[in-house]
C-alpha positions in Angstrom: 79.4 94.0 129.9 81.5 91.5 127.6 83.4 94.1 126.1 85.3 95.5 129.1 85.3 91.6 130.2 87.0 90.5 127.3 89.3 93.7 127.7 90.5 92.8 131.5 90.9 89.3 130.1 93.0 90.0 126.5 95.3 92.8 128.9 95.6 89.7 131.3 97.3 87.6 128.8 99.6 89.7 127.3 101.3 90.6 130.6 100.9 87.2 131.6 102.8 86.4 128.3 105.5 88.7 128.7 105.8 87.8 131.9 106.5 84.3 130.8 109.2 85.6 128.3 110.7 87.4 130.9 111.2 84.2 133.1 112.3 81.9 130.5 115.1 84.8 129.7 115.9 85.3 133.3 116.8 81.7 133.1 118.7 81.6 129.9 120.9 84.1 130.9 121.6 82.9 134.5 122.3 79.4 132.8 124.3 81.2 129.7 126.7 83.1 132.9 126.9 79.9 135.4 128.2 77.4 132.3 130.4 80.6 130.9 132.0 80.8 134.5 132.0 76.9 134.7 133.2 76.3 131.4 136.6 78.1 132.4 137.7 75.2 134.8 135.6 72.2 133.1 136.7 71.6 129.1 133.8 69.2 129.2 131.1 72.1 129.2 132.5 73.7 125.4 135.8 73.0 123.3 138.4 75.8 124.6 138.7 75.6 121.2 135.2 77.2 120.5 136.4 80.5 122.5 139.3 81.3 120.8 137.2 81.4 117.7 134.9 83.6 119.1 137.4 85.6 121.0 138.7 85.6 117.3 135.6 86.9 115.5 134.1 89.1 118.1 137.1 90.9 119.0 139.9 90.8 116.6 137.8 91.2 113.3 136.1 94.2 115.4 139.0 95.8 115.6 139.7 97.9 111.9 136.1 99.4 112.3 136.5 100.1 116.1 139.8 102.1 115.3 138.0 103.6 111.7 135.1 104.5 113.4 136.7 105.9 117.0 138.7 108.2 114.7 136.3 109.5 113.0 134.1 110.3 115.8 136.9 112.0 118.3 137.7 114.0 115.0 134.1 115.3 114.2 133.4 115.8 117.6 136.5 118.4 117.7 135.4 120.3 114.4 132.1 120.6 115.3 132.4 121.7 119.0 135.9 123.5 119.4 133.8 126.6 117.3 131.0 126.9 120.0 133.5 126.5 122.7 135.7 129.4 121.5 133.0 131.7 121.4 132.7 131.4 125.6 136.1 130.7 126.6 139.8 129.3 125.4 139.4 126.6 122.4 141.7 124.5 124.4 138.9 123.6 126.6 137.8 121.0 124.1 140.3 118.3 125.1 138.8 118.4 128.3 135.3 117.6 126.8 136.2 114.8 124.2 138.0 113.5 127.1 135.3 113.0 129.3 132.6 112.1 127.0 134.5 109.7 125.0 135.9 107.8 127.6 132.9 108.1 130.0 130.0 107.4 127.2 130.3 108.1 123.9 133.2 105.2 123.5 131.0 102.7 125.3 128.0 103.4 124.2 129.0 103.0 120.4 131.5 100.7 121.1 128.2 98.5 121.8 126.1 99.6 119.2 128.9 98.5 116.9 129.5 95.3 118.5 125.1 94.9 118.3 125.1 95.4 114.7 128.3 92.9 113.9 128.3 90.5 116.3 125.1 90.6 118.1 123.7 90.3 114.4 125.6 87.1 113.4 125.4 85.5 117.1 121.0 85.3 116.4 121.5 84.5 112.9 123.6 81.6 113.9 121.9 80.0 116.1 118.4 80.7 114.7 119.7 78.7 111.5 120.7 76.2 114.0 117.3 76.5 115.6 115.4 75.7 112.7 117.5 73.6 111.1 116.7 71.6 114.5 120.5 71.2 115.4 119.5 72.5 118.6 117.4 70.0 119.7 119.7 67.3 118.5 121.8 68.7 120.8 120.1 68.0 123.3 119.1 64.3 122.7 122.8 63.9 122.9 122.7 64.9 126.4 125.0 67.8 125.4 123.5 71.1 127.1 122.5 73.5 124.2 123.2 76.6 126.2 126.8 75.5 127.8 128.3 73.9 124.4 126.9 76.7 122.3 126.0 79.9 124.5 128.3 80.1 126.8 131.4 80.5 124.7 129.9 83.1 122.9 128.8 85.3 126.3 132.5 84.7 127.5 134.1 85.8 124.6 131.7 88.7 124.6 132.2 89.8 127.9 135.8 89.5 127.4 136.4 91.1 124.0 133.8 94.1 124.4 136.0 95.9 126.9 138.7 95.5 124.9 136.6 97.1 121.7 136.3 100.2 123.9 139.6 100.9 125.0 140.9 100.6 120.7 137.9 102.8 120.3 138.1 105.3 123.0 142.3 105.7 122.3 141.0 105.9 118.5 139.0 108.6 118.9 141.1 110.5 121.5 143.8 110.7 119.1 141.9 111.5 115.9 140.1 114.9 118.8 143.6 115.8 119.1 145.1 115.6 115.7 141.9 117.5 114.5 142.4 120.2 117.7 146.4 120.6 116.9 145.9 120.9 113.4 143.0 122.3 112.1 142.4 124.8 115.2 146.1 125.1 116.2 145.6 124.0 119.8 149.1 123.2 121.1 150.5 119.9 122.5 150.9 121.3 125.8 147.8 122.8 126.0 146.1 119.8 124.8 147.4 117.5 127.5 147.1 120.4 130.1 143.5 120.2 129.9 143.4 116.7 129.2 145.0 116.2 132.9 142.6 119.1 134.5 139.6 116.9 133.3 140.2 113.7 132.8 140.1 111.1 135.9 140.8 107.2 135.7 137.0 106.7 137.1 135.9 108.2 133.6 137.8 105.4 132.3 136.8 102.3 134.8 133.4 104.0 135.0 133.2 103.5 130.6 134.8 99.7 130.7 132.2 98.5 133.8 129.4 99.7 131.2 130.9 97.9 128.2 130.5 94.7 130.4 127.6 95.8 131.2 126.5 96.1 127.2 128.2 93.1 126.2 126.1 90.8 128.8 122.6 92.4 127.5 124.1 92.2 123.5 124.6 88.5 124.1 122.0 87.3 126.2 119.3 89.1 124.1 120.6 87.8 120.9 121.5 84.1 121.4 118.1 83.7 123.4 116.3 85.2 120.1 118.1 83.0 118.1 117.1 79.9 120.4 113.7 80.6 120.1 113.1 81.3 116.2 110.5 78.7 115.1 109.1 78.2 111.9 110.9 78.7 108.0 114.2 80.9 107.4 112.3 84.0 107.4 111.7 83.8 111.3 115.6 84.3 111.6 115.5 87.5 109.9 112.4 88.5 111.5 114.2 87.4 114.9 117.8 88.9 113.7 115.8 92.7 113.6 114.0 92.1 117.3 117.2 91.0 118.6 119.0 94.1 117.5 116.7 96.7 118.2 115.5 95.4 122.0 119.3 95.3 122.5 120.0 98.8 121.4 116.8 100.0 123.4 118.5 98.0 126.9 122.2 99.4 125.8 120.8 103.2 125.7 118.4 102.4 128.9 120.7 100.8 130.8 124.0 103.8 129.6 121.0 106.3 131.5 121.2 104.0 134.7 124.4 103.6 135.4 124.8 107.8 134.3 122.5 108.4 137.1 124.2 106.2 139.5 127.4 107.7 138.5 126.2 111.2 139.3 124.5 110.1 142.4 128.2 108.4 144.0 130.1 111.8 142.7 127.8 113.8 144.5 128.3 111.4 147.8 132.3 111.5 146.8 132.6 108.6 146.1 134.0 108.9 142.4 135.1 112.1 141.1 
């Protein structure tokens, strides 16, 4: 009779526990968003200085491995599907497909995972260093709000510079699709941007930037609220660095599935094409 007692009572704590995480993340991120927002009309909340340098080193230095990376992928995604193509139909077709699933996932999707492993990386080992080296807390005795003077700038910059990630990515890896369907399959120019036309719509391209924002809101809540929360030596921020990245690539994928199925859902009703 204890066993299954013991049972109800151990499953009881853990979703109690989780459930307590979950609240005290809810209310990070809703404070992390309301000091972001306030911060933009009250210098007193973070240093406008702060922003630029995180404008500077989430977006900027992101750039040569957006572009590197973006190429590569609209090129091998060309070489390896312009063969299968041309077995059913013109090879030409092709433009149409990178099109589409560059601008409407693919470039978005690892546009995030990207930004995850650089920035979302750095953002928890920050301030998990900061955490346990307890410059958190002082902080806070100051009467300086952790989460405004050091969260905020970072989910503003985030939210700001992610976007812009995807568009260098998604024009990076549209070009390198067509300079590997001109010249290694000998698709012309005009049929190129022909299909490009036929197939391509701006909501594929609104549609990809509303999920970057999307992505960059869950890479930087998730991974400044890990770092706040490391306790203990040095090795909880590495420990916490890991968690961080992989719940944030497991929301980023979940959460590209949502909005795919509410996409399909509102161009069935007409809504988007």
């Amino acid at each position: 009779m204890a066993a299954p007692t013991k049972l109800i009572s151990d499953l009881g704590a853990l979703v109690n526990r989780y459930i307590e995480v979950l609240g005290a993340a809810v209310k990070f991120g809703g404070a992390a968003i309301w000091y972001g927002v306030r911060g933009i009309f009250n210098r007193r909340i973070y240093p406008r200085h702060d922003l630029i340098v995180h404008m500077d080193y989430t977006g900027a230095r992101s750039t040569p491995i957006m572009v590197l990376l973006g190429f590569l992928v609209g090129a091998s995604l060309v070489i390896q599907t312009t063969p299968s193509i041309a077995r059913y139909g013109p090879a030409e077709l092709v433009a149409g497909v990178v099109g589409v699933s560059v601008l409407r996932t693919l470039g978005p999707l690892l546009a995030a995972i990207i930004f995850a492993g650089r920035v979302g990386a750095g953002f928890t080992a920050e301030l998990g260093t900061m955490a346990v080296s307890e410059e958190i807390l002082a902080l806070d005795t100051m009467g300086i709000h952790p989460v405004g003077y050091l969260v905020a700038p970072r989910f503003l910059a985030a939210v700001l510079m992610l976007p812009a990630c995807t568009v260098l990515f998604d024009l990076s890896a549209l070009i390198g699709g067509y300079l590997a369907g001109t010249m290694q399959f000998n698709i012309s120019h005009e049929s190129w941007m022909d299909v490009t036309k036929q197939f391509v719509n701006l909501s594929n391209f609104t549609f990809g930037l509303a999920k970057s924002v999307v992505f960059a809101i869950i890479i930087t809540l998730v991974c400044c609220y890990k770092g706040f929360t490391v306790r203990g030596s040095g090795m909880e921020v590495g420990r916490a660095t890991m968690q961080a990245i992989v719940i944030s690539l497991i929301l980023i994928i979940f959460s590209d599935f949502v909005m795919s199925m509410v996409y399909n859902f509102l161009s069935k009703l007409g809504i988007v094409e």
